[in-house]
C-alpha positions in Angstrom: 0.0 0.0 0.0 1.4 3.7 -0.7 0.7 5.8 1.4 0.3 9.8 0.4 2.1 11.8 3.4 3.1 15.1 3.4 6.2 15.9 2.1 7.7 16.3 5.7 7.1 13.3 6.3 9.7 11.7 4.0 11.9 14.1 5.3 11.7 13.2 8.6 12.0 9.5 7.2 15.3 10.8 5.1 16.4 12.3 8.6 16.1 9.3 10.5 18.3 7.3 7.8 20.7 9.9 8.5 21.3 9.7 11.6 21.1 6.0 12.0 21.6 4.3 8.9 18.5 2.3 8.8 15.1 2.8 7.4 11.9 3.1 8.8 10.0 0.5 7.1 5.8 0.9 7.9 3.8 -2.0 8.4 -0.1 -2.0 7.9 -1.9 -3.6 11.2 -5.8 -3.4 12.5 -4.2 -4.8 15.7 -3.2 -0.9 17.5 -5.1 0.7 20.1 -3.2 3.6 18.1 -3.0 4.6 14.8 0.8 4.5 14.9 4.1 3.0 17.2 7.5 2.6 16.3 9.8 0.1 17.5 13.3 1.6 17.2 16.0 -0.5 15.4 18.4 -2.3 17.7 21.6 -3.3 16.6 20.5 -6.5 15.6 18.0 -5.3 13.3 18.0 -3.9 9.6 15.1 -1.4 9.8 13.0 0.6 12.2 9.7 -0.9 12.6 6.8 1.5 12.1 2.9 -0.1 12.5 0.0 2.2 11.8 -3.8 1.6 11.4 -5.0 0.8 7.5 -7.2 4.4 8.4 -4.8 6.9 7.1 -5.9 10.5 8.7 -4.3 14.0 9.6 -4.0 12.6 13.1 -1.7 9.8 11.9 0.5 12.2 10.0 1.3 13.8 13.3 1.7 10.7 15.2 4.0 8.7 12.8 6.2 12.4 12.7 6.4 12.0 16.5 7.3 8.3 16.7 10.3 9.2 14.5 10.9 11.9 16.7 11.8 9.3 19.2 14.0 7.7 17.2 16.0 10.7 16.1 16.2 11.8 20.4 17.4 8.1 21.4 20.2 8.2 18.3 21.3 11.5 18.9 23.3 10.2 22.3 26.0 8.1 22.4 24.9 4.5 23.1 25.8 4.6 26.6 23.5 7.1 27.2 20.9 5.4 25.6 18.9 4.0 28.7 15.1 3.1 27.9 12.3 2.4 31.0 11.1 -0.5 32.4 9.3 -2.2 35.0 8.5 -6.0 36.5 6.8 -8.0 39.0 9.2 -6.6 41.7 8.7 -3.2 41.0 5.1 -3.5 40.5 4.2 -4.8 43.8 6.4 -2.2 45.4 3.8 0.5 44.1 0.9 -1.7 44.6 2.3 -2.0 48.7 2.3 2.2 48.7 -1.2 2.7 47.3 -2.5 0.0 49.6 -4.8 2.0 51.3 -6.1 3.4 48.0 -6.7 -0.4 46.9 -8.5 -1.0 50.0 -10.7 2.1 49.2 -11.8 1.0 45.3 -12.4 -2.2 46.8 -15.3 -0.9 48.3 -16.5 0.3 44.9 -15.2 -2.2 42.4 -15.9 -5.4 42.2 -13.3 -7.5 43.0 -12.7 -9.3 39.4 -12.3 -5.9 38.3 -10.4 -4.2 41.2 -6.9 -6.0 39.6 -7.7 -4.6 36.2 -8.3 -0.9 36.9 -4.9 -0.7 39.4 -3.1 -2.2 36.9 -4.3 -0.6 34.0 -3.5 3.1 35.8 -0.2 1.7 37.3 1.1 0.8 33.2 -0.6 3.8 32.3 1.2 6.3 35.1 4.8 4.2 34.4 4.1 5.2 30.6 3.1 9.1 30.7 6.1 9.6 33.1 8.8 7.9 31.1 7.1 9.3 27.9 6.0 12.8 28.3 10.0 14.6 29.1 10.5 13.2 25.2 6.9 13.8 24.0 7.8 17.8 25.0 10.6 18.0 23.2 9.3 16.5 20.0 6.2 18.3 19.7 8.3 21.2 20.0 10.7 20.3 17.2 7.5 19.1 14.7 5.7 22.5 15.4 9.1 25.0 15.0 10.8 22.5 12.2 7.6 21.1 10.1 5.1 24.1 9.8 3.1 22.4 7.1 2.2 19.3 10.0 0.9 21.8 12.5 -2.3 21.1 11.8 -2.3 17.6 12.0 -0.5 17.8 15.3 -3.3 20.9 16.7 -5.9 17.9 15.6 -3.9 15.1 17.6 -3.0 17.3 20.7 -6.5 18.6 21.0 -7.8 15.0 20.6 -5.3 13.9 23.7 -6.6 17.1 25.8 -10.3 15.7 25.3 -9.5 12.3 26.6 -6.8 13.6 29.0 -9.3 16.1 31.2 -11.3 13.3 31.4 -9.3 12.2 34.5 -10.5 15.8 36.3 -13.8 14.0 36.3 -15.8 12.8 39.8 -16.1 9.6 38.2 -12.8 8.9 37.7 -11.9 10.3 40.6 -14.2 7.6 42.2 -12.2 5.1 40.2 -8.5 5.9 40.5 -5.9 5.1 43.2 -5.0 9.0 45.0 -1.4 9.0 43.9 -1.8 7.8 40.3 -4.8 10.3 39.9 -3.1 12.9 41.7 0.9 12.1 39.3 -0.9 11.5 36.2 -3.0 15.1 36.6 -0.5 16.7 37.6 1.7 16.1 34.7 -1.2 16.7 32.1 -1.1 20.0 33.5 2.7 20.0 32.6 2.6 19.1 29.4 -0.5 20.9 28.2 0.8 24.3 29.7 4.2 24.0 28.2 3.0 23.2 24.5 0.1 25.9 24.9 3.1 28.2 25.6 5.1 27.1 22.5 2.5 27.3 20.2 1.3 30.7 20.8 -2.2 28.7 21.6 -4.9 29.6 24.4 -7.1 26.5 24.6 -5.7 23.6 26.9 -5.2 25.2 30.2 -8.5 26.4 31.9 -9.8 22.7 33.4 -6.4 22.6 34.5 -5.8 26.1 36.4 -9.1 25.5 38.3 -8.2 21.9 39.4 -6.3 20.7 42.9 -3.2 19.8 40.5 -1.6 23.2 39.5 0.8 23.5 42.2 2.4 20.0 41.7 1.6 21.1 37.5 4.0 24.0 38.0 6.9 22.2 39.5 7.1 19.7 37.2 7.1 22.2 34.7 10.4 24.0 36.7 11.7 20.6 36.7 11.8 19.8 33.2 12.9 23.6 31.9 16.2 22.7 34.4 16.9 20.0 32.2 19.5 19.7 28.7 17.1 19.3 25.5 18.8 16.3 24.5 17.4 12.5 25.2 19.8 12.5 28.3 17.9 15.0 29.6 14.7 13.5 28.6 15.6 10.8 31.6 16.9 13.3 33.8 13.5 14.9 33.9 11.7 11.9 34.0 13.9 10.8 37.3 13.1 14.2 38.6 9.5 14.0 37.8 9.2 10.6 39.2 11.1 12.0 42.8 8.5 15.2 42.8 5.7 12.0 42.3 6.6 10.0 44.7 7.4 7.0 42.3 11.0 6.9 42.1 10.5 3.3 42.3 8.1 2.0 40.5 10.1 1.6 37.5 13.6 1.5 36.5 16.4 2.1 33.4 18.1 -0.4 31.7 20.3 0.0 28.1 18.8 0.5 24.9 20.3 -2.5 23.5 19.0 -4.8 26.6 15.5 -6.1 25.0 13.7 -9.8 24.6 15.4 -11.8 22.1 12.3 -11.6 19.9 11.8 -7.8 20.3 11.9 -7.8 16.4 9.0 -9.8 15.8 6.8 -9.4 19.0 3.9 -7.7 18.1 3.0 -4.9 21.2 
């Protein structure tokens, strides 16, 4: 299938062959609960691995510019630098152990089948906007000032993410959601929506979050991640700084880019 992007697009794709030497080779899927991932070339493999959704949209134009964007941050360190997140059983339970009393709460609430579900699903979820958002910052920054014709696709995209984010400002999910997760994941929406409203001279992401109970923590994490270099080595520094401001300095960890599963290549998810 060929696929008619923008012409900044293939340049981004050009860039990316640059830098690393290796293509980004897309591969049609119905299986994402996205339109579009990357999984970034390890030494061991030819080609960068980019799936998207057969429904080719604006929004996917954006998204397959920002995966690439990750790409072009991880590569532009030296490999010992290159240090990607991760989490396991062991570091699971640890955060499971300090929300206990939240648990204990839902459990009141949820039914029990379910109560396992919902704690993990926002435990993944919180381990995923921390480690991601520090590099999500930075890339949106560099589409918007470096690819003026995608700026509409990504105003499309980032609006679409501010509808579902403010979503967790709701009673319901308030209901539903451990404190500290609800309180780090909030609070780092607040970040990242006040810092891109900033860059692109826009006005319409911040007012749910200046009237909610998450500004204060908002604001440092914002001071936290202007301290920080604007290369991917910084990208983990604010994340580890983020993650001691959240209280969740161990619920994850950092091992090297290179350190996957044997079948990382063919694994799909």
């Amino acid at each position: 299938m060929t696929i008619g992007f923008p012409e900044s697009i293939h340049k981004i794709f050009e860039q990316v062959k640059a830098l690393t030497g290796k293509d980004v080779k897309l591969i049609e899927t119905k299986e994402l609960g996205v339109y579009a991932f990357v999984k970034i070339a390890r030494r061991s493999m030819s080609e960068h691995l980019m799936y998207y959704k057969p429904e080719h949209t604006g929004i996917m134009n954006h998204l397959i510019a920002h995966e690439c964007g990750h790409i072009l941050r991880i590569y532009g360190v030296e490999p010992e630098r290159r240090l990607v997140p991760f989490t396991n059983a062991q570091l699971k339970m640890q955060a499971l152990r300090e929300i206990e009393p939240d648990i204990q709460k839902l459990s009141h609430v949820i039914p029990f089948d379910g109560l396992a579900q919902v704690v993990d699903m926002w435990y993944t979820g919180t381990i995923r906007q921390l480690t991601s958002y520090p590099s999500d910052i930075m890339i949106e920054k560099w589409i918007h000032d470096e690819y003026p014709d995608l700026r509409p696709y990504q105003s499309e995209s980032i609006k679409k993410q501010y509808d579902e984010a403010i979503q967790g400002l709701s009673s319901r999910v308030e209901r539903m959601t451990p404190g500290k997760m609800l309180q780090a994941s909030n609070s780092m929406n607040y970040a990242f929506f006040h810092i891109l409203e900033a860059h692109f001279g826009a006005n319409y992401y911040l007012g749910r979050y200046q009237r909610s109970a998450y500004a204060s923590l908002g604001n440092e994490l914002m001071r936290l991640q202007q301290e920080s270099t604007s290369t991917y080595e910084g990208d983990v520094e604010t994340t580890n700084k983020w993650a001691e401001a959240l209280k969740c300095s161990n619920w994850f960890a950092w091992r090297d880019f290179e350190d996957v599963p044997e079948d990382y290549a063919t694994a799909f998810g």
